[in-house]
N, C-alpha and C positions, 0 to 999 in steps of 0.2 A: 504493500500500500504506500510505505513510502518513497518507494522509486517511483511510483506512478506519480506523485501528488508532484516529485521531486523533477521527472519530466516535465510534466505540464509546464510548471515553472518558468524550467528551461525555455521550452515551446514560446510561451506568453513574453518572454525576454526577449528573445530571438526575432519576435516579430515588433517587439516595442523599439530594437536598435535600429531594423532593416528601417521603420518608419521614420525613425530621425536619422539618418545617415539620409534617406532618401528627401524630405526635406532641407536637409543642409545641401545636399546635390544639386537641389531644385533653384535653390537662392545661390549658390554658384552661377548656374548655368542663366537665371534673369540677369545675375549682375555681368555676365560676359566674360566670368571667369573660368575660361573652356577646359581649361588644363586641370586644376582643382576637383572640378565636375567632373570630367572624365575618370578621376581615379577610384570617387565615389561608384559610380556609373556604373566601372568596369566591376568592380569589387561587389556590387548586387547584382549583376546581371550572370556574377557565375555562381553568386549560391542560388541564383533563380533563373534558368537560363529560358524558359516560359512567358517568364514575365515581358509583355511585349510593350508596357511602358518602359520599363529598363530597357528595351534593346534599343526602341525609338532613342532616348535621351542620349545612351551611350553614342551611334550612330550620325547622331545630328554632334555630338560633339565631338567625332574625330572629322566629321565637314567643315565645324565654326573653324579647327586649328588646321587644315589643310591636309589631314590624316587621311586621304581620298582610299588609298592602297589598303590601310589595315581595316576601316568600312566595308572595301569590297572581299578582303578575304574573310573577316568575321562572317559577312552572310552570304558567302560561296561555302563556306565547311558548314552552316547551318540549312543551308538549301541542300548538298549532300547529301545528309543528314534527315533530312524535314520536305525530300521533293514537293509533298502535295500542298504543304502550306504556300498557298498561292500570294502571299501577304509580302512575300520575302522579296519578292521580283519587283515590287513597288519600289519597299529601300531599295533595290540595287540597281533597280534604273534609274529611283533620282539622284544617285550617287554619282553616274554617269552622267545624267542632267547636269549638277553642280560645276562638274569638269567639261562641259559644254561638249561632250558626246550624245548628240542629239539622237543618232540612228543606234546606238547600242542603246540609250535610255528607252525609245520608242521599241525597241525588239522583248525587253522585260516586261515593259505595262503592259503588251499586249500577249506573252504570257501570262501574267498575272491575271487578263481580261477572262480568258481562253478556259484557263483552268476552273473556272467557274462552272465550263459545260459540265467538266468532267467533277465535281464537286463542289458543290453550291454552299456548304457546310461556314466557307472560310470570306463569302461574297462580300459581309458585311464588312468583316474587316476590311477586305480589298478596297469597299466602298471607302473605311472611315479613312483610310490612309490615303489614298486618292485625295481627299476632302483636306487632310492635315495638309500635304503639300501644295494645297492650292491649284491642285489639278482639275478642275472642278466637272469638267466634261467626260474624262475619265471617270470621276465619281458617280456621275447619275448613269453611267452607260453599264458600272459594276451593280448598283441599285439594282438596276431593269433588269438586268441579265438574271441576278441571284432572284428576282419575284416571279420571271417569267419558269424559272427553273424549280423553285419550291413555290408552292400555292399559300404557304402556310405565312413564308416573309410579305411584308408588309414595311417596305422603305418609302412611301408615297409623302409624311414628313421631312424625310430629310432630302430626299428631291426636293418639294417644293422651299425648303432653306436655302436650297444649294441657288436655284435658281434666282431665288432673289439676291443673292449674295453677287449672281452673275449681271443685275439687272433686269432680266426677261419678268419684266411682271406678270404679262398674258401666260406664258407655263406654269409661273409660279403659283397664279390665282386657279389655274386648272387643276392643280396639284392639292393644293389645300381642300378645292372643292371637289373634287376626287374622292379623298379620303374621309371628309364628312358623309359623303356618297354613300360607302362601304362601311362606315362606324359611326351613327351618331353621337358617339362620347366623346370624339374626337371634338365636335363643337365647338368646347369653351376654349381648346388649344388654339382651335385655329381662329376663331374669332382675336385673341389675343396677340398670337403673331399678326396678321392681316393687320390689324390696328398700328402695326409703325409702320406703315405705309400710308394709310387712310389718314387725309386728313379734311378739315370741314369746310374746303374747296371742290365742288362739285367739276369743276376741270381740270382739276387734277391728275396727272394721267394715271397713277394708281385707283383712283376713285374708277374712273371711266371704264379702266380696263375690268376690276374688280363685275362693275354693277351689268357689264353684257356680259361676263361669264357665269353668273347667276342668274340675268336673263334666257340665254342660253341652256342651261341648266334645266332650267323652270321649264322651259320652252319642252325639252328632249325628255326629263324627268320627273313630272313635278312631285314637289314632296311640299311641307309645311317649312320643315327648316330653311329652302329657299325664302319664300316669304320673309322670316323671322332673321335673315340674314340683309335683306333687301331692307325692310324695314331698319335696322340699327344702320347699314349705308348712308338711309337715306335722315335716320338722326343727327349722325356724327355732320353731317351736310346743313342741318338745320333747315332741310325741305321735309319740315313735320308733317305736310297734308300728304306729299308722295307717302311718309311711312305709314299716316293713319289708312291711305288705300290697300298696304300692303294686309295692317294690323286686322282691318274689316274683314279680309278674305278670311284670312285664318278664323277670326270670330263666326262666319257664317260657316266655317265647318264643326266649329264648339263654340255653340252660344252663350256657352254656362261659365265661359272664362274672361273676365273682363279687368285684370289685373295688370295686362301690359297695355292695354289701351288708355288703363287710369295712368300709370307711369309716361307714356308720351306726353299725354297733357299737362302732365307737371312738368316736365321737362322744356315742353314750348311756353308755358307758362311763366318759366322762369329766366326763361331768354326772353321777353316780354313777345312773343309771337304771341299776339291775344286772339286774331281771326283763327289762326289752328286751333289754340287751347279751346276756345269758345264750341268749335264743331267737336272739337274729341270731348267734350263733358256734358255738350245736348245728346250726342249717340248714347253716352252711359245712363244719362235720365232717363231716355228715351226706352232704352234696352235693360237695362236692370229691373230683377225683383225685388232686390233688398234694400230696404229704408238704409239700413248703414252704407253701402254704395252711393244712394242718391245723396243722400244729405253730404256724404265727400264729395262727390261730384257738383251740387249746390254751391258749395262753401267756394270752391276753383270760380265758381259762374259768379257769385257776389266780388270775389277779388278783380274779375276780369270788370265787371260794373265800374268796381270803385277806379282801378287803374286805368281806364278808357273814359272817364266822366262820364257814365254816364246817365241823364236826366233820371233816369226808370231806379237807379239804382235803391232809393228809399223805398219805395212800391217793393223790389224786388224781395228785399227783408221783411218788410212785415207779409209779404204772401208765403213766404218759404216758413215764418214762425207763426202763420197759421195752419200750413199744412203738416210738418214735422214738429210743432209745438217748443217751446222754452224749456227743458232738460237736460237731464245728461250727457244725450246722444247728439243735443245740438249746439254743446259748449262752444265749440270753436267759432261755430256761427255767430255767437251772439259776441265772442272776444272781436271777432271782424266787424263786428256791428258796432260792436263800442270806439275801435279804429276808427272806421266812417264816419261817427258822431264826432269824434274831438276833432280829429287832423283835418275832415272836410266838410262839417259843417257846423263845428267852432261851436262844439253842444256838450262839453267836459262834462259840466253837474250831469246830465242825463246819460251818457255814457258809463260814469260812476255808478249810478242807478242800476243800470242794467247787468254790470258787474258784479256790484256789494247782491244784487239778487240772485245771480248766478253762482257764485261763493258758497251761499247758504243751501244749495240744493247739490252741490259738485259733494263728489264723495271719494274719488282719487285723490293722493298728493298731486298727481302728476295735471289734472286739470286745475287743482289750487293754483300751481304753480302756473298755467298759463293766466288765470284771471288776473292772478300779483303781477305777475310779469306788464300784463296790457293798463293795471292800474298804477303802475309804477313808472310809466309813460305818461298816463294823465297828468299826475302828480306834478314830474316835470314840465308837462306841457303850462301848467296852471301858478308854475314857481316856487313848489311847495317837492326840496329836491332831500331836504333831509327824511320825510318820511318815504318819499321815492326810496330815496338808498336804503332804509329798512324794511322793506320789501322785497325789494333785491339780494340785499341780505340772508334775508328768511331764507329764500329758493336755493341760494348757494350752500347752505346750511343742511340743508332738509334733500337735496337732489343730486350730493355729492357725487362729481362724475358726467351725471346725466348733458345731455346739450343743453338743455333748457337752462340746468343751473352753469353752464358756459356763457347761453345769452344772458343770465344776470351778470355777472360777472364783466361783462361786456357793458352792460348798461351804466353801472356801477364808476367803469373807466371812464364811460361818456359823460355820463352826470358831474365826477368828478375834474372831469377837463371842461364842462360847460359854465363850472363853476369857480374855473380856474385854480383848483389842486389837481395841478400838472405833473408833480414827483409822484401824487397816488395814483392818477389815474396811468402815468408810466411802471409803475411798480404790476398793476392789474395787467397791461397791458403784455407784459413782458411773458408772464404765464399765459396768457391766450394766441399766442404768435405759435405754439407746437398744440392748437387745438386740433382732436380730429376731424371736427367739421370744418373744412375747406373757405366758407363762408362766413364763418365766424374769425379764424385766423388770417383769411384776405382782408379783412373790418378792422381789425387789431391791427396790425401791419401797418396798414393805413393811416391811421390814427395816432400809432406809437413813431412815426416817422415826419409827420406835421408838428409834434409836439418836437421830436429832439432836432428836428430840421431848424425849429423857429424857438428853438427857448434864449430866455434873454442870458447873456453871457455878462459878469459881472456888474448882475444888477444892473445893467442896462436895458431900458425898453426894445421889444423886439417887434412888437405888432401882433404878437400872441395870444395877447388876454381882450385886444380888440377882435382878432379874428374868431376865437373860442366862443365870445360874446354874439356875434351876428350868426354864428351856427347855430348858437341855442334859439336866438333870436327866430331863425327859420326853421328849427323843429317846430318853435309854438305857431308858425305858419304869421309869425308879422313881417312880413315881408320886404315892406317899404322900409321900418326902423334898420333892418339885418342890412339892407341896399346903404342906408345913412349912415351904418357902422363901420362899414367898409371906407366909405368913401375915406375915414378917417386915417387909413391907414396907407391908401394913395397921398396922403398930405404929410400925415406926419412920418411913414416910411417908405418914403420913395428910398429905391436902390436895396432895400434889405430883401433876404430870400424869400419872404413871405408875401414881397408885389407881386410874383404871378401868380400866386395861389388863391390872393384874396380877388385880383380882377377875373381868374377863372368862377369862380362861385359868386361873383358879382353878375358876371356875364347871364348863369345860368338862372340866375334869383331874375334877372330881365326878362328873360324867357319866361316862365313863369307869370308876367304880368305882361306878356307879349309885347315888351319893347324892343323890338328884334333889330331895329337901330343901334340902340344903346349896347347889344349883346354883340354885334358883331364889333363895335367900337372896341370894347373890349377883347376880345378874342382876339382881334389883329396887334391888338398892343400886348398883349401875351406871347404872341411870335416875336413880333420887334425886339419885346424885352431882352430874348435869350435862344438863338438861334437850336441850342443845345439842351435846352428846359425840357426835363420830366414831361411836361401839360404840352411840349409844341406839338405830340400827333394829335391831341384831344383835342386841342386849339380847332386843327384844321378839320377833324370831323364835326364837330360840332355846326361850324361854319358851313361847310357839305351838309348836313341834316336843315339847319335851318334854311340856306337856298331851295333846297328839295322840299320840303315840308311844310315848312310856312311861307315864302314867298313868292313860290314858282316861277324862282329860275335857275333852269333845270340846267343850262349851261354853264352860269356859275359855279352852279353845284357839283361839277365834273373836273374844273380848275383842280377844286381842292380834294376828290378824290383821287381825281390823279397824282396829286401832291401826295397824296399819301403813299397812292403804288409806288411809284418811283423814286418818292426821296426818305420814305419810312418804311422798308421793306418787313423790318424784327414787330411795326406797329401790330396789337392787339386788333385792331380795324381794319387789317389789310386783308381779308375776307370778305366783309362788308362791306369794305371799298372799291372793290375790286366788281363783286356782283353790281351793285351799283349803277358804278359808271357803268356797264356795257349796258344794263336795262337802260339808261339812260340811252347812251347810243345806240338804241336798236337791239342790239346784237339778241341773237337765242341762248338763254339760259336754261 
């Protein structure tokens, strides 16, 4: 028993040095230290002479030191030795490659191809070595051979890698869609690689190529995963009504599933595409049996009301709170209701109302916390920010973790910068920058970066606690004072970092009261400012949006998109800019 236990041991040792010798090998050979490496190398690869990572390393380091000779006789006495391992004629023909023996390199790989007929067993490898040296057409042709030869391999992944590594998008996308073909588990892989190709330019020629070999596909095969493939294409695109036609099909094969149609609309929703959200959440009222469906799909239709102004939108709440009633299941509804009272029609005390009444009948923390949350907003809206922050308080408290208690937490920073405790609101601020909601830590970011962009350095005024003050000013929606706030800060700090920032949300608070004179004056003096400025692509979409939108001219409006194509290529807007101008110009989109 004790020699056994005493082996083992041994055994356990032996493979614990081979792994750090072989790491120390590894960090040799990245650092370029070939000689070093090789002695490692060689020294593993003969208590392992199998091991065909050892052979590779060993191999490639008598080529880094020009050891061409003892490369080729190591794998001539292991070819010998090993004739059927077809794997060996790889190294030894790119060893001949290395030494620019093109016709003796090309007489091995094409053994190595060959041997495949005769043994399919070693394809893969052939393939992956192929692939390690960059041979990339030899690899897909070792692939095809070893799948055509056993039924059982399945390389139609690393084809389509190879391919894209080659550039060929159109095999590449064939490839991928291939293999979904034959596995739908394969799905979420290939949706995943696809996506660093795809991006949410619809001429793009990945997109293009992608979306007719799925047309295609559909055409020759149909299945749903086309569909549900076409559809996400046609997301990542932000052409939401192409994917709601996609979403519809599938729904008219299962009508009992309506969970990715409620997901698109939130998704156009939140790109403010309101004409799509509006039709994908009338289909779900339309089509659903369940109150809990309709009433989330409701709540999407009051937001799209409130965010589009539009007249009906009061009408629309009190018909939705007579037909689904004032409850538990309609909380959200009535926190969006109390939103619509304070922020746009300047009706605080009664928004409270409807609040402090909803409170008393909620019976989750998790809806407490949204009533606190929207009454902790009034609070502020109304000037009353210390009981705000004890609200906010409370949820962070009580929802540790949760988003919700991130959005107070977030509120908390705001209030505290709106109130000009800029160290706390930066202290909040700092833990919400690694939030996991994306949205919340984009907010933070933002925020935490106006502050230390613009705080005042040695007790000097910076224009901080003027700008801080005209943001609260335009949370409470006064509009005209937050415009006179600013102005202050065009006077008394001309030339500090904080002039473009404050004429950018000057600009936009004009919009707002549709002085689109006064917004573009502004805007153009946010270029001049700083040819280099953070705000200059915003500048110039902005300017693009109101030519196009409120003024109609539409020619204008093309100047500064195209500013954007060509002199802001890295801009956030050069999608939007880009569709645009050509709608603009005619052109088919």
């Amino acid at each position: 028993m004790k020699k056994i236990i005493f082996l083992f041991f041994l055994t356990i040792s032996s493979i614990s040095y081979s792994q750090s010798d072989y790491l120390l090998g590894e960090s040799y050979y990245r650092e370029g230290e070939y000689e070093k490496a090789t002695q490692i190398f060689k020294k593993l690869y003969n208590k392992s002479p199998f091991n065909t990572t050892y052979l590779s390393r060993l191999i490639s380091c008598y080529q880094e030191t020009e050891k061409f000779l003892e490369a080729e006789n190591l794998l001539k006495s292991k070819i010998k030795r090993n004739a059927h391992q077809g794997y060996l004629y790889v190294y030894l023909g790119y060893n001949y490659e290395r030494q620019q023996q093109k016709e003796l390199a090309k007489t091995n790989y094409d053994i190595a191809l060959n041997s495949i007929d005769k043994n399919a067993s070693y394809g893969g490898i052939i393939g992956r070595v192929f692939k390690d040296y960059n041979l990339l057409d030899n690899a897909i042709l070792a692939y095809k051979k070893t799948m055509a030869k056993n039924e059982n391999a399945n390389y139609s992944f690393q084809i389509a890698q190879i391919y894209g590594e080659k550039g060929d998008f159109k095999k590449m996308f064939e490839s991928y869609i291939d293999l979904v073909d034959k596995n739908i588990n394969y799905y979420n892989l290939v949706q995943r690689y696809t996506s660093r190709y795809i991006t949410d330019d619809a001429e793009n020629e990945a997109n293009v190529l992608f979306r007719k070999t799925l047309l295609r596909k559909s055409a020759s095969n149909p299945k749903d995963v086309w569909n549900v493939l076409l559809s996400w294409l046609f997301t990542q695109q932000k052409d939401y009504l192409k994917a709601f036609i996609q979403e519809k099909a599938l729904y008219q094969r299962n009508p009992e599933e309506l969970a990715a149609i409620f997901s698109l609309g939130k998704i156009a929703f939140e790109n403010a595409a309101y004409d799509a959200a509006q039709q994908v959440f009338d289909f779900i009222t339309n089509n659903s049996f369940l109150n809990e469906e309709k009433i989330d799909a409701n709540l999407y239709l009051s937001k799209i009301a409130v965010a589009t102004n539009n007249p009906e939108t009061e009408a629309l709440f009190q018909t939705l709170f007579k037909e689904f009633g004032k409850n538990t299941l309609t909380i959200k509804l009535q926190v969006e209701y109390a939103d619509f009272l304070t922020f746009q029609k300047n009706q605080p005390e009664k928004a409270k109302q409807v609040l402090e009444e909803a409170l008393r009948f909620s019976r989750s923390k998790f809806d407490k916390a949204r009533i606190k949350l929207k009454l902790g907003d009034i609070l502020v809206f109304t000037g009353k920010y210390n009981k705000a922050l004890i609200y906010f308080s409370q949820i962070q408290t009580q929802l540790k973790g949760d988003e919700l208690a991130q959005k107070a937490r977030f509120k908390v920073a705001q209030t505290s910068y709106f109130k000009g405790d800029f160290t706390w609101a930066k202290a909040q601020l700092k833990v919400l920058k690694g939030s996991t909601t994306q949205l919340i830590a984009n907010d933070a970011v933002e925020l935490f970066l106006i502050i230390t962009d613009n705080e005042p350095v040695d007790s000097i005024p910076s224009g901080l606690i003027q700008y801080s003050k005209a943001e609260l000013l335009a949370f409470q929606n006064k509009t005209q004072e937050a415009i006179d706030t600013l102005n202050i800060i065009h006077q008394k700090f001309k030339g500090q970092p904080i002039e473009d920032e404050a004429l950018f949300k000057q600009a936009k608070l004009y919009i707002k009261q549709k002085e689109f004179t006064k917004a573009i004056a502004n805007f153009q003096k946010v270029i001049a400012l700083n040819s280099e400025g953070i705000l200059i692509d915003d500048a110039h979409y902005e300017l693009a949006e109101l030519y196009n939108n409120h003024l109609n001219n539409p020619e204008k409006a093309s100047e500064y998109y195209q500013k954007i194509i060509f002199d802001y290529p890295s801009s956030i807007y050069l999608v939007e800019a880009r569709k645009k101008y050509r709608k603009i110009r005619g052109d088919t989109i």
